[in-house]
C-alpha positions, 0 to 999 in steps of 0.5 A, a space after each residue: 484394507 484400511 484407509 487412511 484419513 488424512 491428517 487435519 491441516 495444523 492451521 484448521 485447528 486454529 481459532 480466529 480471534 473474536 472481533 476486538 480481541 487484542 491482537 498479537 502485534 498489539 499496538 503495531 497491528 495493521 488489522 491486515 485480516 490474517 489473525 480473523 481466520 484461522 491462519 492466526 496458527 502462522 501470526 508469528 512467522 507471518 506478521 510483518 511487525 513480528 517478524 520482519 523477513 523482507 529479503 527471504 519473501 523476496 527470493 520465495 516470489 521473485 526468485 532473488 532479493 534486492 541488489 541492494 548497491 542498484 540505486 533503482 531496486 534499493 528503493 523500489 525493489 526487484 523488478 523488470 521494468 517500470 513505466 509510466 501509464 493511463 488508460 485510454 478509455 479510463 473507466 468511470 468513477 475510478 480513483 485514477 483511470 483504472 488500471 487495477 480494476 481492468 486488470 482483474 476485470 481481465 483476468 476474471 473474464 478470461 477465466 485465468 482466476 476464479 476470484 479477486 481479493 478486493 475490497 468494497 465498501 459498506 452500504 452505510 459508509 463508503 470509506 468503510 473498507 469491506 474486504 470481498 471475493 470478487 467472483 463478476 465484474 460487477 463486483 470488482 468495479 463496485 471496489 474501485 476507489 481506494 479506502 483510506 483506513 486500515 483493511 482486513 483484506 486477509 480476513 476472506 481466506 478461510 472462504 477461498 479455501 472452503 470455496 475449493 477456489 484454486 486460482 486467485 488475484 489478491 488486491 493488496 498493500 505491504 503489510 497484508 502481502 507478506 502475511 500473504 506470502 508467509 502462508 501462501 504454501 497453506 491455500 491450497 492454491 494452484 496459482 496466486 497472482 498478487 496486485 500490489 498498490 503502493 501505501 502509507 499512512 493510513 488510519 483507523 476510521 475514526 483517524 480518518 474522520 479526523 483528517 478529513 474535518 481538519 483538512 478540507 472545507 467539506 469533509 462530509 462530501 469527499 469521495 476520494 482524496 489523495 497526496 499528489 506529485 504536486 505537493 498538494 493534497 486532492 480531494 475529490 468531492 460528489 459534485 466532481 469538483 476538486 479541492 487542493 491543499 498544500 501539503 505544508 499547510 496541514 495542521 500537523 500539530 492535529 494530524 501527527 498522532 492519527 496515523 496508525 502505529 503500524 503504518 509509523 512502523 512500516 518500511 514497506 512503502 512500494 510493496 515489495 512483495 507483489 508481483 505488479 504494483 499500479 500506484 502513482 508516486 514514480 509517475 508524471 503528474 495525471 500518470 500512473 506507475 507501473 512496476 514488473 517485478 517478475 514474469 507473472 506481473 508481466 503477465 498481468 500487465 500485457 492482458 490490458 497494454 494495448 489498453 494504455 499509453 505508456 511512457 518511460 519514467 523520467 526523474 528530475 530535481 534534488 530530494 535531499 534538500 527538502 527530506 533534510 528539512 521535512 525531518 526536524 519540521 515533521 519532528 517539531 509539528 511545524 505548520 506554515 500559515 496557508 499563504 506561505 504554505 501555498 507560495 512554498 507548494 508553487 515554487 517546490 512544484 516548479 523546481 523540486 523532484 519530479 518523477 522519480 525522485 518525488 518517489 524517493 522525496 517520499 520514501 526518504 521522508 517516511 522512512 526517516 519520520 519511522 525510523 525516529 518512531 520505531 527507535 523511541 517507541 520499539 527500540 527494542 524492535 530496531 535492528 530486527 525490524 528495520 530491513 537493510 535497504 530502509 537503514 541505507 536509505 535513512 543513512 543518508 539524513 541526520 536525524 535528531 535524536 
């Protein structure tokens, strides 16, 4: 009797493009990893800036999209709950209080994954992103701290699958999870939980550097900066103090042409794909936000809850006021000197959008800012790229033309 062969898999006969090789989004490219493998054979279907397919990823890993008239789930996606969170006993060095390493730490220990996607950084450079697979503790702790820069966490996926790895976490934001989920039927996985953070405006490395000599007094010794609740950008530096900038004060003028295109593109913002997203714009001041957006993430969350407290999230204040002004003021590059820009930050602080509503002063702010990109730059791309929920959301603002 003569056996059969299997057929080799379409995508194995792929070849990943060479480093530098211009990308198939091009300028829109987010560099997520999925064209350095040779998953490049699905880039079409996969790519969030080729092919937008929000709502049907959506029903694939939740089992429904959005309802889009639930003023909840229009902005921040399907879920099943959302809090407010902090760990008891934060882990150290950690950007936040560690969540997202607990939770993988976690799962590796109880053996419910033979390996996280996470991302290090180099020996030479700790804002260099170098995507791993995360098969100790020790290795999953060695990626806490964000990285401010565009990553290519998808590039490890051929070596999850020539490893025969079969139960897998991915660490991720927007872009890279829905090339993830595109091709998730192509694993060969028995299960894939994905841990979502939130994300926007990131840079190349050299954008980076950029921002970083423009905005803090000590760009070299920054360990970790990020855009807060209280209107003020922190940067962390190595002796452990914090250095606080209004948000207002920034030189736009420098700062307006260093984010990536993609990420101007990216309607995205609370990774809607991801089964839990850890991030901190829904939350108080010092807390981080949790959403469940189906019964794997829950699964995720429970193996650390009685390692956090927890508490409802609250929403307060008025959003609209101040995204109507930040249109025109973004537009025209507009920067208040530092004493206005501090002054501005105290009183916004007091009496401006908490919580909640901070999160969608955010979302309103960056969807309206890439909306105005994509219809200058890609009018072409408008009504296809745009998802349904980012038009209702922009609807809502007069914009210029």
């Amino acid at each position: 009797m003569t056996s059969v062969i299997p057929e080799t898999p379409k995508h194995k006969k792929a070849k990943a493009l060479r480093p530098g090789a211009r990308r198939p989004a091009k300028e829109l490219c987010s560099e997520c990893g999925l064209c350095d493998t040779y998953y490049i054979h699905y880039v079409k279907e996969a790519c969030a800036f080729l092919n937008q397919q929000m709502s049907e990823l959506e029903q694939a890993a939740h089992g429904r999209d959005r309802n889009l008239d639930n003023p909840d789930e229009l902005y921040f996606g399907v879920h099943q709950q959302m809090m407010a969170a902090k760990k008891k006993d934060p882990i150290p060095g950690a950007q936040w209080t560690g969540i997202v390493s607990s939770i993988a730490c976690e799962m590796l220990d109880r053996g419910l994954v033979e390996g996280v996607v996470c991302v290090q950084n180099t020996k030479e450079d700790r804002f260099q992103p170098m995507p791993v697979v995360a098969r100790t503790k020790e290795e999953v702790l060695a990626a806490r701290v964000n990285k401010p820069t565009l990553s290519p966490n998808l590039s490890v996926l051929e070596q999850v699958e020539k490893s025969g790895m079969k139960r897998l976490l991915v660490i991720g934001v927007g872009c890279q999870i829905q090339a993830l989920r595109a091709v998730e039927k192509q694993l060969g996985l028995e299960k894939l939980y994905v841990l979502g953070t939130p994300c926007v405006d990131n840079v190349s490395r050299a954008g980076l550097q950029t921002f970083l000599e423009t905005t803090s007094k000590s760009p070299d010794t920054v360990v970790h900066y990020e855009f807060m609740q209280d209107f003020r950008v922190h940067f962390k530096h190595e002796d452990g103090s914090v250095e606080l900038v209004p948000f207002f004060g920034l030189n736009t003028k420098k700062l307006k042409d260093i984010f990536a295109p993609s990420c101007m593109s990216c309607f995205d913002y609370t990774n809607g794909l991801a089964d839990l997203v850890v991030g901190y714009m829904g939350a108080p001041f010092g807390w981080q936000w949790i959403v469940v957006r189906n019964q794997i993430g829950q699964e995720m969350l429970d193996l650390v809850q009685d390692q956090l407290d927890t508490q409802p999230v609250m929403s307060q204040g008025n959003r609209k006021p101040a995204v109507q002004q930040s249109i025109p003021a973004y537009d025209q590059a507009v920067t208040l000197p530092m004493w206005a820009a501090k002054l501005m930050g105290v009183a916004i602080e007091r009496i401006g959008p908490k919580g909640l509503e901070y999160a969608r002063f955010s979302i309103d702010s960056h969807f309206t800012r890439n909306y105005l990109y994509v219809k200058r730059n890609h009018p072409e791309k408008l009504a296809d790229h745009v998802p349904e929920f980012a038009k209702r959301i922009v609807s809502q603002y007069k914009l210029p033309e």
